[in-house]
C-alpha positions in Angstrom: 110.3 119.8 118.2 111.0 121.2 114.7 112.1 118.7 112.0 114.5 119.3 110.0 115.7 117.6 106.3 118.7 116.2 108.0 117.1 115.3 111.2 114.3 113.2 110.0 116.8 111.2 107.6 118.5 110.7 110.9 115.7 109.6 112.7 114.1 107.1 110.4 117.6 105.3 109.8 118.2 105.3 114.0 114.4 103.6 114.0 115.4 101.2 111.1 118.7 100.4 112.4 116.6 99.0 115.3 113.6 97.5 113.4 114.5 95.8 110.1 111.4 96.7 108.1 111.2 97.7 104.5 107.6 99.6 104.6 105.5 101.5 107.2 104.1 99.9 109.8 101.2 100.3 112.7 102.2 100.7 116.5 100.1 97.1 116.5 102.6 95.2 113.3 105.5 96.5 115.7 104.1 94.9 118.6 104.2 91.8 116.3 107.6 92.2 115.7 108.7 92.4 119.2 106.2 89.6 120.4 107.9 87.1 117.1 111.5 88.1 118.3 110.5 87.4 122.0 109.1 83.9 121.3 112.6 83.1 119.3 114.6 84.1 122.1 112.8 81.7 123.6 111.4 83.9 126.4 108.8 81.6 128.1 104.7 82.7 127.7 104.5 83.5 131.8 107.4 86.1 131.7 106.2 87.4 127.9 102.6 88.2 129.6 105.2 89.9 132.3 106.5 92.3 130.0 103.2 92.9 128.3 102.1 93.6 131.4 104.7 96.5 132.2 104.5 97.8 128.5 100.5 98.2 128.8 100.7 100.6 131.7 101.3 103.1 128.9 104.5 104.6 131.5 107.5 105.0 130.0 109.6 104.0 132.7 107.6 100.6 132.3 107.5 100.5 128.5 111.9 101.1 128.6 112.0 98.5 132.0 109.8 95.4 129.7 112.7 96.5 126.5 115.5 96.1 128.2 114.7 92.9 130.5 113.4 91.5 126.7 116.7 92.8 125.4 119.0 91.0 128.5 117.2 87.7 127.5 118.3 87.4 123.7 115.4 89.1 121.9 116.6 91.6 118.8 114.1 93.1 117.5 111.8 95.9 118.1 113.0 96.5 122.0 113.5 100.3 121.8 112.3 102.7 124.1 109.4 104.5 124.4 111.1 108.0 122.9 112.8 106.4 120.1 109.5 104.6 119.3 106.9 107.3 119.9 110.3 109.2 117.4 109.9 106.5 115.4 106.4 106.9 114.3 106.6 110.9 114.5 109.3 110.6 111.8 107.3 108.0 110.1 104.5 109.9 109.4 106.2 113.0 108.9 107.7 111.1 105.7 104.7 110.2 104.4 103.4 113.7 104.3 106.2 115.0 102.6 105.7 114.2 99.3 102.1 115.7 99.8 103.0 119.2 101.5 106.4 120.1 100.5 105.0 120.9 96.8 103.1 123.1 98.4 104.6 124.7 101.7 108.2 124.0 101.0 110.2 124.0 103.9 107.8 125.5 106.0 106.5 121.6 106.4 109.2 121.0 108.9 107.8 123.4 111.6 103.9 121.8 111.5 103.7 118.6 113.2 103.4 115.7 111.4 100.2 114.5 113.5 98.5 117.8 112.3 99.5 117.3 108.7 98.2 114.4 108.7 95.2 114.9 110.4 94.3 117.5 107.5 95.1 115.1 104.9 92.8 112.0 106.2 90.1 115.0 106.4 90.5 115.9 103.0 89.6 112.0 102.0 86.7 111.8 103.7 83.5 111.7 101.4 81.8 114.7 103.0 81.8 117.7 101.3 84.4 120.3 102.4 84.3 123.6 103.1 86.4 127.2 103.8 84.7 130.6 104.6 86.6 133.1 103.8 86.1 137.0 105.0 86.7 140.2 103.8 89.2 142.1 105.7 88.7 145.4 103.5 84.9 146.1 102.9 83.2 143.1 104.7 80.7 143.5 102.0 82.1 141.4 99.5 80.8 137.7 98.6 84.0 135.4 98.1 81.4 132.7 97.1 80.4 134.0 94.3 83.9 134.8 92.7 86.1 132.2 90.9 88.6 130.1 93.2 92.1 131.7 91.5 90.3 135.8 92.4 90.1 134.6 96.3 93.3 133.0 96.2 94.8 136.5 94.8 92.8 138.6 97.4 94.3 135.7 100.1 98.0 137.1 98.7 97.3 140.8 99.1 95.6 139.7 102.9 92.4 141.6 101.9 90.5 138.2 102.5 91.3 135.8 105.5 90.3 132.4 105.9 87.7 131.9 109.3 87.8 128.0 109.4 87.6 124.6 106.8 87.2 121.3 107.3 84.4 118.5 106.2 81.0 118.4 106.9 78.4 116.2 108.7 81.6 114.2 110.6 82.2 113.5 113.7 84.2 116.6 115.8 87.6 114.4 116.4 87.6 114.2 112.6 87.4 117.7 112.3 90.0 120.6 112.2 89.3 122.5 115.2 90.2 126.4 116.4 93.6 125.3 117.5 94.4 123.1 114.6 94.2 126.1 112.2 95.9 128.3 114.2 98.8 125.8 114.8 98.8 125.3 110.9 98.7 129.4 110.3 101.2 130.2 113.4 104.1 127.1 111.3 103.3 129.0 107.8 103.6 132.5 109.1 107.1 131.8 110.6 108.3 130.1 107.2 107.0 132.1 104.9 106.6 135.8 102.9 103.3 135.9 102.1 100.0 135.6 104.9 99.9 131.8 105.8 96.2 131.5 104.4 97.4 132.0 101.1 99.3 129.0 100.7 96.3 126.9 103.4 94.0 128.1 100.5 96.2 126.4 97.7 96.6 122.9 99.9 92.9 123.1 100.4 92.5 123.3 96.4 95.1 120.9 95.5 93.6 118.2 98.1 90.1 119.4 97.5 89.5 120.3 93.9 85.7 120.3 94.9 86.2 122.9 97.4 83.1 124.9 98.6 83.6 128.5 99.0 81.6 129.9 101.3 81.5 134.0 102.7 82.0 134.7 106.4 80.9 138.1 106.3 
């Protein structure tokens, strides 16, 4: 699902409407919540474990059936399904990336997935050096390592150099940016925008990374 301005205003207010907080929170803080506004409803510890049980089968059918029963029984807080939670988060997190990728990809932001965006950003923080290899789509002679960042980024414009993958190094894989993840990333970019997708990958990567390593792929 592609997020739009509008619809993610919409979503976060639906969420907050439900769950009076005033900063982000974990999946486990909201758990809090819900177990706090059970206990003052005065839902008893043998029928609380009850729901927990039914919300820890993972099923949504489960998760909505523990939400509303905790719902019927007084509590206020937290109880919303498993869509408008798992919505919840997705909209969360897309917010937090905003300010981060908009500078950069405008509103081409709104058709990568927020779980993506973010998994490039925590990769960028990690202290491992990072890396892009680049290749040359004219000669495949050339050495992009050897030339100054702002001459790749102009041969990324024209599309005479392409990007073959980035990411840290000496990390474990799930931490990594994998095949699919960059051609998720270049798929969302090339629908959004005029010029080849890793030009503007290539800027992110610059802006996030200043110590970017530039190595050839040729």
């Amino acid at each position: 699902m592609n997020l739009t301005r509008k619809r993610l205003r919409r979503l976060i207010q639906e969420a907050l409407d439900r769950i009076p907080i005033l900063k982000p929170v974990t999946r486990q803080e909201l758990d809090q919540i819900r177990a706090q506004s059970r206990s003052r409803a005065g839902i008893g510890t043998e029928f609380k474990d009850k729901l927990q049980g039914l919300e820890s089968t993972g099923q949504p059918e489960f998760i909505n059936q523990a939400r509303g029963l905790a719902k019927t029984l007084g509590s206020d807080q937290g109880e919303i399904s498993a869509t408008e939670e798992d919505n919840f988060f997705r909209a969360q997190t897309m917010h937090e990336m905003i300010a981060i990728f908009e500078p950069i990809f405008g509103q081409a932001v709104y058709s990568i997935g927020p779980k993506l965006l973010k998994k490039i950003y925590k990769s960028t923080k990690f202290p491992s050096g990072y890396e892009v290899w680049i290749y040359d789509m004219v000669t495949g002679q050339e050495q992009p390592d050897e030339e100054p960042k702002d001459v790749v980024l102009e041969k990324l414009k024209k599309g005479d150099y392409v990007i073959y993958s980035f990411g840290t190094v000496r990390y474990a894989k799930e931490d990594n940016i994998t095949n699919q993840d960059f051609t998720n990333l270049q798929n969302g970019l090339k629908r959004n925008l005029p010029l080849p997708p890793d030009y503007y990958i290539f800027k992110m990567l610059t802006k996030l990374r200043p110590d970017l390593d530039v190595w050839s792929a040729n």
